[in-house]
N, CA, C, O and CB atoms as a CASP TS submission, in Angstrom:
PFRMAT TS
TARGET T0000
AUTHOR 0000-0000-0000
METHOD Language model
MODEL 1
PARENT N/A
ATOM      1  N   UNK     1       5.470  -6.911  -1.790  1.00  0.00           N
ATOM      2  CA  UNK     1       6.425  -5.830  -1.787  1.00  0.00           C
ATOM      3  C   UNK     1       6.359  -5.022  -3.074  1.00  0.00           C
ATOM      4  O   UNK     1       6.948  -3.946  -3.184  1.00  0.00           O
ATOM      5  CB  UNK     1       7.815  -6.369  -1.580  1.00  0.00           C
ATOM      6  N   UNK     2       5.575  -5.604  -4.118  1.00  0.00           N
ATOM      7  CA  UNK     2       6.050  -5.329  -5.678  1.00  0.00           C
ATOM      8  C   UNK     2       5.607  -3.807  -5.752  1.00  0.00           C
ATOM      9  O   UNK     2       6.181  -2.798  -6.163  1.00  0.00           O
ATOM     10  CB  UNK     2       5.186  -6.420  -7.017  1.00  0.00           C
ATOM     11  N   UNK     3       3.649  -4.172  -4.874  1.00  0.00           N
ATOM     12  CA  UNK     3       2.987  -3.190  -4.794  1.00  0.00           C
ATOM     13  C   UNK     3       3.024  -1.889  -3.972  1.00  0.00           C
ATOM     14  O   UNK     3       2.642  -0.795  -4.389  1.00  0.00           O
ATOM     15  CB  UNK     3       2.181  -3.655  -4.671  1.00  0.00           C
ATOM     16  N   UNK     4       3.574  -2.165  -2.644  1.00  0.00           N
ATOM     17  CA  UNK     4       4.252  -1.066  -1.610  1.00  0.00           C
ATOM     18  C   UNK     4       5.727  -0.543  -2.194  1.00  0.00           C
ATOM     19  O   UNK     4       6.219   0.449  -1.654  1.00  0.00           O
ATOM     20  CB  UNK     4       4.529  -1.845   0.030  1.00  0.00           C
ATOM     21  N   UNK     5       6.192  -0.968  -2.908  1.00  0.00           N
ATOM     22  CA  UNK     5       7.480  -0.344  -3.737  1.00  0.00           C
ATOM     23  C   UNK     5       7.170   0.750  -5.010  1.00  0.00           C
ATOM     24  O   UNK     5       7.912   1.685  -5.315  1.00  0.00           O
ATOM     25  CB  UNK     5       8.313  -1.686  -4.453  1.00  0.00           C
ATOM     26  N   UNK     6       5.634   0.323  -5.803  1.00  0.00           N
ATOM     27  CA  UNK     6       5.629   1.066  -6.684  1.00  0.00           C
ATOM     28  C   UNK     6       4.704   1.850  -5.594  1.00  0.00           C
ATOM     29  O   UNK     6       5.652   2.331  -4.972  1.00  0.00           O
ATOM     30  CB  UNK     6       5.251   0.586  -8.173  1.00  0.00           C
ATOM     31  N   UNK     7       4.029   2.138  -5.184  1.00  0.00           N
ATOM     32  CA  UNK     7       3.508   3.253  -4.033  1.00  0.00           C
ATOM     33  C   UNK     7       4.189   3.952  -3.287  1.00  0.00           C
ATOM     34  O   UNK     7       3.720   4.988  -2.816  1.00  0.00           O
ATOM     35  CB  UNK     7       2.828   2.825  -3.129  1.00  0.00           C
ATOM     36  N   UNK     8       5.838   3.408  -2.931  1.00  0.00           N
ATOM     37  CA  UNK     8       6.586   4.008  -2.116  1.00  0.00           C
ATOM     38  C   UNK     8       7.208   4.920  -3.288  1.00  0.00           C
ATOM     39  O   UNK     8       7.535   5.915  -2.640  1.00  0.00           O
ATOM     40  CB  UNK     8       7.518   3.049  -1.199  1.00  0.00           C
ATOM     41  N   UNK     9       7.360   5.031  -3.854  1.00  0.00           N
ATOM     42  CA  UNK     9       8.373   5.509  -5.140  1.00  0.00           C
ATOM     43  C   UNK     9       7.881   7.330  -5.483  1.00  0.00           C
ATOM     44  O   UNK     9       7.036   7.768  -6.264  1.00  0.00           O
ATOM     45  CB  UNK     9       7.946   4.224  -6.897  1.00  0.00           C
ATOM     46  N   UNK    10       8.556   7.854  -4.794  1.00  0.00           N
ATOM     47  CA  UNK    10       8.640   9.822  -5.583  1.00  0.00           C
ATOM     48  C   UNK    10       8.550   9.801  -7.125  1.00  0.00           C
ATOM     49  O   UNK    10       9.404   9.309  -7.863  1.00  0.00           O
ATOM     50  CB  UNK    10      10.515  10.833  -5.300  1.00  0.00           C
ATOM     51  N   UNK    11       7.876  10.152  -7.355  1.00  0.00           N
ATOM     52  CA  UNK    11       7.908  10.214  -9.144  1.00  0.00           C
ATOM     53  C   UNK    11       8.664  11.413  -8.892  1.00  0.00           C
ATOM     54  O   UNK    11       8.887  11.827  -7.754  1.00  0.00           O
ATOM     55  CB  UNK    11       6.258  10.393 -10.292  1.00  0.00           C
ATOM     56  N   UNK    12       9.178  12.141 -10.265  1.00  0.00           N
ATOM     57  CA  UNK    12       9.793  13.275 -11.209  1.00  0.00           C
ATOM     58  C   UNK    12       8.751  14.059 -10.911  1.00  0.00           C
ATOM     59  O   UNK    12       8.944  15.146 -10.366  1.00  0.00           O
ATOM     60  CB  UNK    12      10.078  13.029 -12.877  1.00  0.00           C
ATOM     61  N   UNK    13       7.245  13.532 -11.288  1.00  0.00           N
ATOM     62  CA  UNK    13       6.252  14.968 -11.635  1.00  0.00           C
ATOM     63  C   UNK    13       5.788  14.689 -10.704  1.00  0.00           C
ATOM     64  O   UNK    13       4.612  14.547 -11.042  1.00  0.00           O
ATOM     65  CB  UNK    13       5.217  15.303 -12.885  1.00  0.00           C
ATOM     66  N   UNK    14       5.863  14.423  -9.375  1.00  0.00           N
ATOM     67  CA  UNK    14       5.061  14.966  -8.279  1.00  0.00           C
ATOM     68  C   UNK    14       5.513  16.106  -7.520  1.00  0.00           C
ATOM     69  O   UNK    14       6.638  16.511  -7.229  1.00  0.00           O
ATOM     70  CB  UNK    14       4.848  14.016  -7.392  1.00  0.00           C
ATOM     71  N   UNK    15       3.993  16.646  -7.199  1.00  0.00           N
ATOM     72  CA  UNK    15       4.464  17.969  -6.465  1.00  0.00           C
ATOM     73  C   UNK    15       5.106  17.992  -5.122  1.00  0.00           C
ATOM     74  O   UNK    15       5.559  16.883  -4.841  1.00  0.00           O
ATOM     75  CB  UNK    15       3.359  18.802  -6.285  1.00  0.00           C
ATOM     76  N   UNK    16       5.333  19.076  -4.010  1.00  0.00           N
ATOM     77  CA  UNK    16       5.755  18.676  -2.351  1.00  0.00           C
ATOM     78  C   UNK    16       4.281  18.086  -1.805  1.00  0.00           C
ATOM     79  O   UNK    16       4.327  17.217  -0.934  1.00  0.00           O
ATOM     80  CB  UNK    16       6.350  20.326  -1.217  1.00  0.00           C
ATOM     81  N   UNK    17       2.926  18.555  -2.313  1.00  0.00           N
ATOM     82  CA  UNK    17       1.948  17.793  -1.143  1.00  0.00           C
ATOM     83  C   UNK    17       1.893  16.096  -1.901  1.00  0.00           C
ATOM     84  O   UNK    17       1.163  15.244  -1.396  1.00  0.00           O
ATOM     85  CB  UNK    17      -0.072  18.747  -1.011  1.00  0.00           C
ATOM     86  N   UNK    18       2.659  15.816  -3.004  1.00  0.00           N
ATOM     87  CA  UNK    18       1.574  14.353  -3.532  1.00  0.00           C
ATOM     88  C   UNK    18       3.463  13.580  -2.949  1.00  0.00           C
ATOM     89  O   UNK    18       3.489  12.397  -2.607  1.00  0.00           O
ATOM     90  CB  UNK    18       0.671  14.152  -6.246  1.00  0.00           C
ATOM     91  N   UNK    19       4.566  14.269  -2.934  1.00  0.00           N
ATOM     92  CA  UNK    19       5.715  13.888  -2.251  1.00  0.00           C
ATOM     93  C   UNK    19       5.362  12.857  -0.924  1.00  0.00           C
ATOM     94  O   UNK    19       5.843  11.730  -0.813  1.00  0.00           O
ATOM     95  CB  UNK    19       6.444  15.257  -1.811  1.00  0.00           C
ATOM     96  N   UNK    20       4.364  13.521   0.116  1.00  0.00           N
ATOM     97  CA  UNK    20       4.148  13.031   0.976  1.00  0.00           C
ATOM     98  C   UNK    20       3.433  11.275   0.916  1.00  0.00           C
ATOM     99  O   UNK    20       3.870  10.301   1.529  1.00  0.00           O
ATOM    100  CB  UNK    20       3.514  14.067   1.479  1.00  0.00           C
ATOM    101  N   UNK    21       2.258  11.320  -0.007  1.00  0.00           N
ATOM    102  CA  UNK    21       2.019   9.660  -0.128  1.00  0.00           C
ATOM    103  C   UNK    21       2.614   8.533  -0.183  1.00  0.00           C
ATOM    104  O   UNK    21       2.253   7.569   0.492  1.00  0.00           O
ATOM    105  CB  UNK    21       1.588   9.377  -0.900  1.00  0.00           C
ATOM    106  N   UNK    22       4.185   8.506  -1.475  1.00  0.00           N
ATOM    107  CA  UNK    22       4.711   7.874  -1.317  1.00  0.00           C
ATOM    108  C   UNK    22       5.656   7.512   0.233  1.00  0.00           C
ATOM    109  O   UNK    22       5.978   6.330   0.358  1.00  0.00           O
ATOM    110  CB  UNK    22       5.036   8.097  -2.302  1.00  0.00           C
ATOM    111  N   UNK    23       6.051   8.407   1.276  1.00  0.00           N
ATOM    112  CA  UNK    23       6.921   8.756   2.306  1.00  0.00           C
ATOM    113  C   UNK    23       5.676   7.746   3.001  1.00  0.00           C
ATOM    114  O   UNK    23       6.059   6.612   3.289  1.00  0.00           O
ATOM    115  CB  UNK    23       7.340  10.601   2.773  1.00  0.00           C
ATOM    116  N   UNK    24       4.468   8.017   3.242  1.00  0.00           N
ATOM    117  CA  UNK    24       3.753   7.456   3.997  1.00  0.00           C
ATOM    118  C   UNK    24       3.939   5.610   3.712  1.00  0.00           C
ATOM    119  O   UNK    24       4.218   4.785   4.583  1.00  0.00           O
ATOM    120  CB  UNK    24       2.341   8.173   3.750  1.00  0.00           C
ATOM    121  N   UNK    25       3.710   5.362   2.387  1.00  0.00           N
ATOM    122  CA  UNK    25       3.525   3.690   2.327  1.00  0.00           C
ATOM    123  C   UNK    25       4.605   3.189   2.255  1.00  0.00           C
ATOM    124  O   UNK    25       4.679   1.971   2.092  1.00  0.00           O
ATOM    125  CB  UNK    25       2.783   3.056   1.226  1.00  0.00           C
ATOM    126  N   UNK    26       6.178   4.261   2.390  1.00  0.00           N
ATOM    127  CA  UNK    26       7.188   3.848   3.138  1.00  0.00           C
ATOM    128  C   UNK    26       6.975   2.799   4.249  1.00  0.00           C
ATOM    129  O   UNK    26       7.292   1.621   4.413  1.00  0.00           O
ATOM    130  CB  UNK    26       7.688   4.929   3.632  1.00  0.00           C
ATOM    131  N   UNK    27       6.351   3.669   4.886  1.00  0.00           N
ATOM    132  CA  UNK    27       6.600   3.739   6.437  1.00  0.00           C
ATOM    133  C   UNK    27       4.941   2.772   6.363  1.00  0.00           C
ATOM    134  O   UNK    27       4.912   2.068   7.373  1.00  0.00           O
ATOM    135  CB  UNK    27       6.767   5.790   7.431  1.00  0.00           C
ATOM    136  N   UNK    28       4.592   2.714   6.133  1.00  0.00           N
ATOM    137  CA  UNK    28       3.419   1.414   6.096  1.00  0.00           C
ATOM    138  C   UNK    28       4.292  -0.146   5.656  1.00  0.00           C
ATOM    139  O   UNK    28       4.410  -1.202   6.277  1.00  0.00           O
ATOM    140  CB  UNK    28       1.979   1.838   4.585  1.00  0.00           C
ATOM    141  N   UNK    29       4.787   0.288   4.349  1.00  0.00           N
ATOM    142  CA  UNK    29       5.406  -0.862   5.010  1.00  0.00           C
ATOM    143  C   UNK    29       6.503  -1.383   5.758  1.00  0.00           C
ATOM    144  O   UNK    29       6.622  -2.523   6.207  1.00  0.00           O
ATOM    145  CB  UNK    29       5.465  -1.386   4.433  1.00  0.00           C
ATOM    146  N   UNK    30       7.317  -0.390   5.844  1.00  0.00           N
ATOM    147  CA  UNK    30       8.022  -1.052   7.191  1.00  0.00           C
ATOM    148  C   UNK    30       7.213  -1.249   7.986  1.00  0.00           C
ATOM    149  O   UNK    30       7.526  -2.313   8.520  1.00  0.00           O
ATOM    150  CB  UNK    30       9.012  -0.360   7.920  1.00  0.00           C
ATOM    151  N   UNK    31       6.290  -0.856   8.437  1.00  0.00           N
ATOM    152  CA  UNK    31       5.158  -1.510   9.300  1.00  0.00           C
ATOM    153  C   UNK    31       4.735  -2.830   9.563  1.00  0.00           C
ATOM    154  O   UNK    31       4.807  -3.520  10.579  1.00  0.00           O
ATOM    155  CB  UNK    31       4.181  -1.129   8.939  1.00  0.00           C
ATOM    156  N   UNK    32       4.213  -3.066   8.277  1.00  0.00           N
ATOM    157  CA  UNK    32       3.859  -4.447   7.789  1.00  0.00           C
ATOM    158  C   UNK    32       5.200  -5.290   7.866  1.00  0.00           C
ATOM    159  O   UNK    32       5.134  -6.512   8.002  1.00  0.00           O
ATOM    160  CB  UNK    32       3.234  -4.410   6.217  1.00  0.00           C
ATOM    161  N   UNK    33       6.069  -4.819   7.803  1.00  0.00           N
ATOM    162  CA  UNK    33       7.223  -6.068   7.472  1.00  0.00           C
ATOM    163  C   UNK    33       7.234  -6.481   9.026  1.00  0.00           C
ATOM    164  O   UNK    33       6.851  -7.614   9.318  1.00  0.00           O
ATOM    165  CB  UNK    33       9.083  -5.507   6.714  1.00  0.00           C
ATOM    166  N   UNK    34       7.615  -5.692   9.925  1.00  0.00           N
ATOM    167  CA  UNK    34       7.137  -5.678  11.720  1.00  0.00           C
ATOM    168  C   UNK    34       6.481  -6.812  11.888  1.00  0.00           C
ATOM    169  O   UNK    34       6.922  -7.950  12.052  1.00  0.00           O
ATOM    170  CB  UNK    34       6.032  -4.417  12.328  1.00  0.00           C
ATOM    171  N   UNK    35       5.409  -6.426  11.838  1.00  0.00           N
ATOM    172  CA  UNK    35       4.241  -6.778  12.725  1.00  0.00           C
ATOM    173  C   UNK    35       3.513  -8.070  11.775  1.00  0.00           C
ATOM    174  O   UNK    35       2.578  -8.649  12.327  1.00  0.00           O
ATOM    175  CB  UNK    35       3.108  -5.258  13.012  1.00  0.00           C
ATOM    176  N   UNK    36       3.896  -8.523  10.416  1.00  0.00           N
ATOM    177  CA  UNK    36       3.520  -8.829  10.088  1.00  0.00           C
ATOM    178  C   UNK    36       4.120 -10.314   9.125  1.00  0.00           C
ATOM    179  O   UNK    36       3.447 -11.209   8.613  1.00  0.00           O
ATOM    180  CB  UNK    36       3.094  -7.873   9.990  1.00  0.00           C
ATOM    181  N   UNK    37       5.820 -10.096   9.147  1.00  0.00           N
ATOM    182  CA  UNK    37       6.899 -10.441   8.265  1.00  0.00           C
ATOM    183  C   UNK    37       6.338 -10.844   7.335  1.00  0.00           C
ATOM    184  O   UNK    37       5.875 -10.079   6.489  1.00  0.00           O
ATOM    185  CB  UNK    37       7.836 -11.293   8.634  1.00  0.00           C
ATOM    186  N   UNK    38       6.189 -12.850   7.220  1.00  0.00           N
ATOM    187  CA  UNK    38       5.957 -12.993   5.915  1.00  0.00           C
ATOM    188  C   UNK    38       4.570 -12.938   5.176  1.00  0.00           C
ATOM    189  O   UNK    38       4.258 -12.640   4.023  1.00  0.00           O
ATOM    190  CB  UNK    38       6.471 -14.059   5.695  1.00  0.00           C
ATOM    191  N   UNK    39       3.907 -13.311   6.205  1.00  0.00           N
ATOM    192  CA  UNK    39       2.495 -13.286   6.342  1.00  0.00           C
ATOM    193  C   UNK    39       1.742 -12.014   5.966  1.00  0.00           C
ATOM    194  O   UNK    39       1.106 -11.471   6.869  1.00  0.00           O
ATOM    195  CB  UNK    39       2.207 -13.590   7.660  1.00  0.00           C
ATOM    196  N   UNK    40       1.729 -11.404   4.606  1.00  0.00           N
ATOM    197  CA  UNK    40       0.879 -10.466   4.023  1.00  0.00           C
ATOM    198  C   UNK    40       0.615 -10.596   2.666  1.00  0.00           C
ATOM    199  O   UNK    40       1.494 -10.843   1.840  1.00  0.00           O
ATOM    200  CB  UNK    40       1.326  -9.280   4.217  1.00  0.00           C
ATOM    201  N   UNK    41      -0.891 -10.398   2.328  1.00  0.00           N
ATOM    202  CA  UNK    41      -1.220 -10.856   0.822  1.00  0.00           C
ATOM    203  C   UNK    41      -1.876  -8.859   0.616  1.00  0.00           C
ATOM    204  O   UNK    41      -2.555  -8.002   1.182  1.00  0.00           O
ATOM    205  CB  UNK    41      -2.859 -12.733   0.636  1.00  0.00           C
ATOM    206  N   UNK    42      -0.889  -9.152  -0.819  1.00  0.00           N
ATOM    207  CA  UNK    42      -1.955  -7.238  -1.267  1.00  0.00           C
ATOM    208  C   UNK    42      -2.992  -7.653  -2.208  1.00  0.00           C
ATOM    209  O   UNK    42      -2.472  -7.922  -3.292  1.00  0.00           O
ATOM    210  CB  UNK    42      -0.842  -5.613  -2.427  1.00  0.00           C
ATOM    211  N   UNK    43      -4.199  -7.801  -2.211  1.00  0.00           N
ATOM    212  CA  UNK    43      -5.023  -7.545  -3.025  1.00  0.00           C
ATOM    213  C   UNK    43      -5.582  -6.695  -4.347  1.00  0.00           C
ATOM    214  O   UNK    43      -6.774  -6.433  -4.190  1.00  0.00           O
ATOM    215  CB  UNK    43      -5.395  -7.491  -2.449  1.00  0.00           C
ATOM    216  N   UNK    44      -5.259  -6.391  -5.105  1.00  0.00           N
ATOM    217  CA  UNK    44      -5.760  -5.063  -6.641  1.00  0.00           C
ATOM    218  C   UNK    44      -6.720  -5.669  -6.915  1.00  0.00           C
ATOM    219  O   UNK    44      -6.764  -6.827  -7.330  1.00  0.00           O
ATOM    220  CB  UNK    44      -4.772  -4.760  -8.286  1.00  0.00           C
ATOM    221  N   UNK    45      -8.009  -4.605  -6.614  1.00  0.00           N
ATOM    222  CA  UNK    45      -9.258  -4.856  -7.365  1.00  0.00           C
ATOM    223  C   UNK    45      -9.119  -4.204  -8.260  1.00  0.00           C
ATOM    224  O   UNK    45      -8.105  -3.647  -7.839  1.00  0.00           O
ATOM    225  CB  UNK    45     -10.460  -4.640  -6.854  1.00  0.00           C
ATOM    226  N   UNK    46      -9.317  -3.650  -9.440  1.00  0.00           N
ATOM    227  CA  UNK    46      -9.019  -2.906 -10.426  1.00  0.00           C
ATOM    228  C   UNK    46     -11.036  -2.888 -10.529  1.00  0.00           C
ATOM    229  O   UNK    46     -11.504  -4.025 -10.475  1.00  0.00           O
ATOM    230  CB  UNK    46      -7.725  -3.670 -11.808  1.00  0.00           C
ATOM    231  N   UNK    47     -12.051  -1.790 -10.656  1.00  0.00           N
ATOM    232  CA  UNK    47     -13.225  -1.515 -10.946  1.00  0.00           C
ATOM    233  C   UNK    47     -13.368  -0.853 -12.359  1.00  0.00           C
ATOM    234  O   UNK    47     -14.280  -0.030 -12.434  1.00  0.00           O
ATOM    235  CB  UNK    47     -13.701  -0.773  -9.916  1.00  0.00           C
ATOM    236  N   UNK    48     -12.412  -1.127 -13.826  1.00  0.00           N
ATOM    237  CA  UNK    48     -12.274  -0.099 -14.556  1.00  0.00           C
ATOM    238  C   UNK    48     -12.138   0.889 -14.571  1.00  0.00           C
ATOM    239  O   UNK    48     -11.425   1.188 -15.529  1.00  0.00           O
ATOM    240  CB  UNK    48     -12.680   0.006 -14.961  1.00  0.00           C
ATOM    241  N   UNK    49     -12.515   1.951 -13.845  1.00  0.00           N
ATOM    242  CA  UNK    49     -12.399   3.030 -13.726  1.00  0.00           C
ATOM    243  C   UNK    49     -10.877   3.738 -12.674  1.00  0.00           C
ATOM    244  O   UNK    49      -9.857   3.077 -12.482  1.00  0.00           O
ATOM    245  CB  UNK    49     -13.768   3.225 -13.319  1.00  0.00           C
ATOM    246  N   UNK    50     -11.030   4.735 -12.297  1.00  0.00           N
ATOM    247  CA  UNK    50      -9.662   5.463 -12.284  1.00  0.00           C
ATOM    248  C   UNK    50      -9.291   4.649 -10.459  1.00  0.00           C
ATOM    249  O   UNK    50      -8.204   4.425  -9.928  1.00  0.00           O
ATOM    250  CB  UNK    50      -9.865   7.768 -12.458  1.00  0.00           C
ATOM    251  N   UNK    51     -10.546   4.430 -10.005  1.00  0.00           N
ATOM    252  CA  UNK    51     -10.105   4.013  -8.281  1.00  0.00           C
ATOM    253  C   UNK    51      -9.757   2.516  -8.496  1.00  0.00           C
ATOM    254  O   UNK    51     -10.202   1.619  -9.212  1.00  0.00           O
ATOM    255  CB  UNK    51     -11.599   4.181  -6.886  1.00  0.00           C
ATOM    256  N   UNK    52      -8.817   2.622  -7.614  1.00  0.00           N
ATOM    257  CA  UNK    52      -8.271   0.768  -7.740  1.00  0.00           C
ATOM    258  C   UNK    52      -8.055   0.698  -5.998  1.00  0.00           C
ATOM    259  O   UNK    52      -7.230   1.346  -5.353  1.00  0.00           O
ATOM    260  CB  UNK    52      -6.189   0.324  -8.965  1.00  0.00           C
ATOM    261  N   UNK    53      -9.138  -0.369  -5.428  1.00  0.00           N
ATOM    262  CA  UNK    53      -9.130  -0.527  -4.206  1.00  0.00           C
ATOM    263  C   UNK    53      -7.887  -1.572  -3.737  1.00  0.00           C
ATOM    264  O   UNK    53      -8.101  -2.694  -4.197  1.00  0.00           O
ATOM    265  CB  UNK    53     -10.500  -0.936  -3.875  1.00  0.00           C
ATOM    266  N   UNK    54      -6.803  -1.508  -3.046  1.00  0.00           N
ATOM    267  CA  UNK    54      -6.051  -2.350  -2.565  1.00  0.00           C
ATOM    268  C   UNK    54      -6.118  -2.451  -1.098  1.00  0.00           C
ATOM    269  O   UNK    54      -6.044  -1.550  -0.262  1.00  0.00           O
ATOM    270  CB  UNK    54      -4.897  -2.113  -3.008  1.00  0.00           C
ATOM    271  N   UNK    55      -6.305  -4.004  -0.910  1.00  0.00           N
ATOM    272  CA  UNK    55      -6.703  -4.569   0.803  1.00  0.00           C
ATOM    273  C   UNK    55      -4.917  -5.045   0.867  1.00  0.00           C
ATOM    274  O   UNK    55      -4.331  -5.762   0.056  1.00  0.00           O
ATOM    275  CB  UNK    55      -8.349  -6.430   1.043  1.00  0.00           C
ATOM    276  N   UNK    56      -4.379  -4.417   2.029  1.00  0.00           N
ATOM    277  CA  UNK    56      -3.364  -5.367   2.411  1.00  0.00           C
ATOM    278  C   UNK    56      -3.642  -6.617   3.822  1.00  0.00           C
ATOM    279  O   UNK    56      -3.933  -6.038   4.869  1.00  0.00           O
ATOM    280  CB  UNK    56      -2.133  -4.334   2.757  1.00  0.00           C
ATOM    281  N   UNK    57      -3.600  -7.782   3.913  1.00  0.00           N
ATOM    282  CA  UNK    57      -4.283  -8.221   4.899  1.00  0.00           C
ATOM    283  C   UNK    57      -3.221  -9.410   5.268  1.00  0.00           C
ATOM    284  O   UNK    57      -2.594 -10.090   4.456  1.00  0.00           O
ATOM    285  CB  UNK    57      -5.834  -8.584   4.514  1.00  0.00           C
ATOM    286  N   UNK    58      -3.182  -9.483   6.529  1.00  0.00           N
ATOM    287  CA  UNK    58      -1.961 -10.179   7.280  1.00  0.00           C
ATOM    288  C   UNK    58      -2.645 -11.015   8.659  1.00  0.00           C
ATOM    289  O   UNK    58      -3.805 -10.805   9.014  1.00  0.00           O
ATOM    290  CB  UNK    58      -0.704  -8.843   7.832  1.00  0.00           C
ATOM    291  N   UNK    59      -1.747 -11.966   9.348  1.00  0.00           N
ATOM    292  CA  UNK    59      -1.627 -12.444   9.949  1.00  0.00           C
ATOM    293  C   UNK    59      -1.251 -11.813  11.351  1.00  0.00           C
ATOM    294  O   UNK    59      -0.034 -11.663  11.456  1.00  0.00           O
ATOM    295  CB  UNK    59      -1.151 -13.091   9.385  1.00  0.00           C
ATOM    296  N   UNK    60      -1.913 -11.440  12.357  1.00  0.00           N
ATOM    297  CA  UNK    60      -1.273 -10.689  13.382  1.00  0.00           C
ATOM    298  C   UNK    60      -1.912 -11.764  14.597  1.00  0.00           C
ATOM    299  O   UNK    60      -3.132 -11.819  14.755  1.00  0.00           O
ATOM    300  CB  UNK    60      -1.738  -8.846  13.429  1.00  0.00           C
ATOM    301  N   UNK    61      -0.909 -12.665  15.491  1.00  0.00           N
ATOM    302  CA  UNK    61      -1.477 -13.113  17.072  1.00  0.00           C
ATOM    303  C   UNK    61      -2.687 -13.919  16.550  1.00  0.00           C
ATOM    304  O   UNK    61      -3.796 -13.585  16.967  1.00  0.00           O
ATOM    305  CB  UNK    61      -2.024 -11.644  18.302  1.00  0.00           C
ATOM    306  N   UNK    62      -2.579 -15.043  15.598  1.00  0.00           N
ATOM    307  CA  UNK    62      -3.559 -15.789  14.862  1.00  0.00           C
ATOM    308  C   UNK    62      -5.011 -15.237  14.434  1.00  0.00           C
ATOM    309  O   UNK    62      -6.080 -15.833  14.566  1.00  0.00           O
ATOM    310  CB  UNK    62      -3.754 -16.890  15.621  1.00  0.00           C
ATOM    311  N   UNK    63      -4.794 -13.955  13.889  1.00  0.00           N
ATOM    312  CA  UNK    63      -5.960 -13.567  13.576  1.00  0.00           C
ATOM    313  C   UNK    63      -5.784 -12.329  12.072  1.00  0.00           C
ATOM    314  O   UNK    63      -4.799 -11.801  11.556  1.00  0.00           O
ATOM    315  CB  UNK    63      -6.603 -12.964  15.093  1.00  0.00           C
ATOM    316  N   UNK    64      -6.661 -12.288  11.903  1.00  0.00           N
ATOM    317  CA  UNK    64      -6.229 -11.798  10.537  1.00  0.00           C
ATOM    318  C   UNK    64      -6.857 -10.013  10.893  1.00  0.00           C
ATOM    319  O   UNK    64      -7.850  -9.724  11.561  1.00  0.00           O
ATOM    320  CB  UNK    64      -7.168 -12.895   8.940  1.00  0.00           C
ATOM    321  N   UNK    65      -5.918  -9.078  10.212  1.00  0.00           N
ATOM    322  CA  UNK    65      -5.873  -7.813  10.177  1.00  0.00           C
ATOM    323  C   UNK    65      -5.346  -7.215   8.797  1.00  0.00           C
ATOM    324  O   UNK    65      -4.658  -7.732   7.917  1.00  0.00           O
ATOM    325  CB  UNK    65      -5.128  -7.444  11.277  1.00  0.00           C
ATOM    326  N   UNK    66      -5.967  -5.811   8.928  1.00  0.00           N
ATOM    327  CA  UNK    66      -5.659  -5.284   7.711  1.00  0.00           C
ATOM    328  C   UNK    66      -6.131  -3.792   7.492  1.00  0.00           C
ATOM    329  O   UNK    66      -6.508  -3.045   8.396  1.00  0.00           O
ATOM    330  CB  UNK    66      -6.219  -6.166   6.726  1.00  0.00           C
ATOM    331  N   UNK    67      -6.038  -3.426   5.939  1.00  0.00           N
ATOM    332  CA  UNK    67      -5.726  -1.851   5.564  1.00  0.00           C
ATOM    333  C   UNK    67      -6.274  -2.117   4.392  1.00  0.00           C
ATOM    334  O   UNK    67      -5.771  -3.013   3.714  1.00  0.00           O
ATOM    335  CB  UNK    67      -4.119  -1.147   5.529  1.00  0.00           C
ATOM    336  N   UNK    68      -7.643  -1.256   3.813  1.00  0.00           N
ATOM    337  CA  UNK    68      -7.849  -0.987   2.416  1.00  0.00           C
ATOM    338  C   UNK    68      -7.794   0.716   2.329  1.00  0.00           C
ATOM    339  O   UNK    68      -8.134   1.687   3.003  1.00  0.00           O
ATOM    340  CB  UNK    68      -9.368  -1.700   1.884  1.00  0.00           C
ATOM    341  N   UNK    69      -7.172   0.424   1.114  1.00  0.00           N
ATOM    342  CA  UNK    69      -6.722   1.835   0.541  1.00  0.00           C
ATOM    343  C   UNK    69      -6.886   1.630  -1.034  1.00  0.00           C
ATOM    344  O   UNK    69      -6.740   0.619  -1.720  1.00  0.00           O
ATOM    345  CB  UNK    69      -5.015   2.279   0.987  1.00  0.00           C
ATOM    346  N   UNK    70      -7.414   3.591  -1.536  1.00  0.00           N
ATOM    347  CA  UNK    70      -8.005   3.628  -2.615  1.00  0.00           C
ATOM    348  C   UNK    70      -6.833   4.144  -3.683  1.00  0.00           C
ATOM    349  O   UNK    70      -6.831   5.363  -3.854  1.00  0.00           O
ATOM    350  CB  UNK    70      -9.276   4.476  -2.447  1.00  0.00           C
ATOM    351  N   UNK    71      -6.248   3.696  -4.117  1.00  0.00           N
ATOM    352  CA  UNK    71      -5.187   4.321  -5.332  1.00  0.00           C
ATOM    353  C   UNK    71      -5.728   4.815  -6.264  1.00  0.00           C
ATOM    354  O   UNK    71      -6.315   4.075  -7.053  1.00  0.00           O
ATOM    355  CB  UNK    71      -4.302   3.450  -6.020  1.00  0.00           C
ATOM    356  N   UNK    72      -5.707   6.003  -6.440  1.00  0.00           N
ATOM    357  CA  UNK    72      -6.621   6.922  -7.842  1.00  0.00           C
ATOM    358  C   UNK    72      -5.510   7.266  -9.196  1.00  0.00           C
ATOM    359  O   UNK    72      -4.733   8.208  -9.346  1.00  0.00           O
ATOM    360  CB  UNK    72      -7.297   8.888  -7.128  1.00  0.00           C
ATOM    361  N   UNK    73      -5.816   6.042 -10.103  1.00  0.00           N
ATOM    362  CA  UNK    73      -4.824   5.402 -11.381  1.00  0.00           C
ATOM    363  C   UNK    73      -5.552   6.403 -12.421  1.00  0.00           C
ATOM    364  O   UNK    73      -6.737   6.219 -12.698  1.00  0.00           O
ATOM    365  CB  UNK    73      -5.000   3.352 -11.853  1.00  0.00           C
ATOM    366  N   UNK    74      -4.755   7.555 -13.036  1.00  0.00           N
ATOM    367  CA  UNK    74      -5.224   8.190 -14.305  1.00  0.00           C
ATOM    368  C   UNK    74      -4.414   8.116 -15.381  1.00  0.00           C
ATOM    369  O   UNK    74      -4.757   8.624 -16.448  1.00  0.00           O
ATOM    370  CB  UNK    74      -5.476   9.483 -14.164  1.00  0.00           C
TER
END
């Protein structure tokens, strides 16, 4: 949750189009909480550089599913 909370979060200095990202991993994770309750691990690869790949990956109908997404950290 630590990580879909700081992703869900409107900063001060975002504009109306970067407004929209956080609104989205809202609603991702209420998603995940669904379909997925306790059963979800978030992954941070951190590559040094500015892209930080995060896998969210869960438990769905005994099989494992999931979402990687690229967070661009400057």
């Amino acid at each position: 949750d630590g990580t879909l909370d700081r992703l869900g979060t409107v900063q001060p200095w975002m504009d109306q189009g970067q407004i929209e990202s956080p609104r989205s991993f809202r609603k991702l994770q209420s998603l995940f909480h669904r379909t997925f309750a306790d059963d979800l691990a978030v992954y941070r690869c951190e590559t040094g550089g500015a892209e930080v790949y995060i896998y969210f990956i869960g438990v769905d109908e005994d099989r494992l599913a999931g979402l990687l997404t690229i967070s661009i950290e400057t």
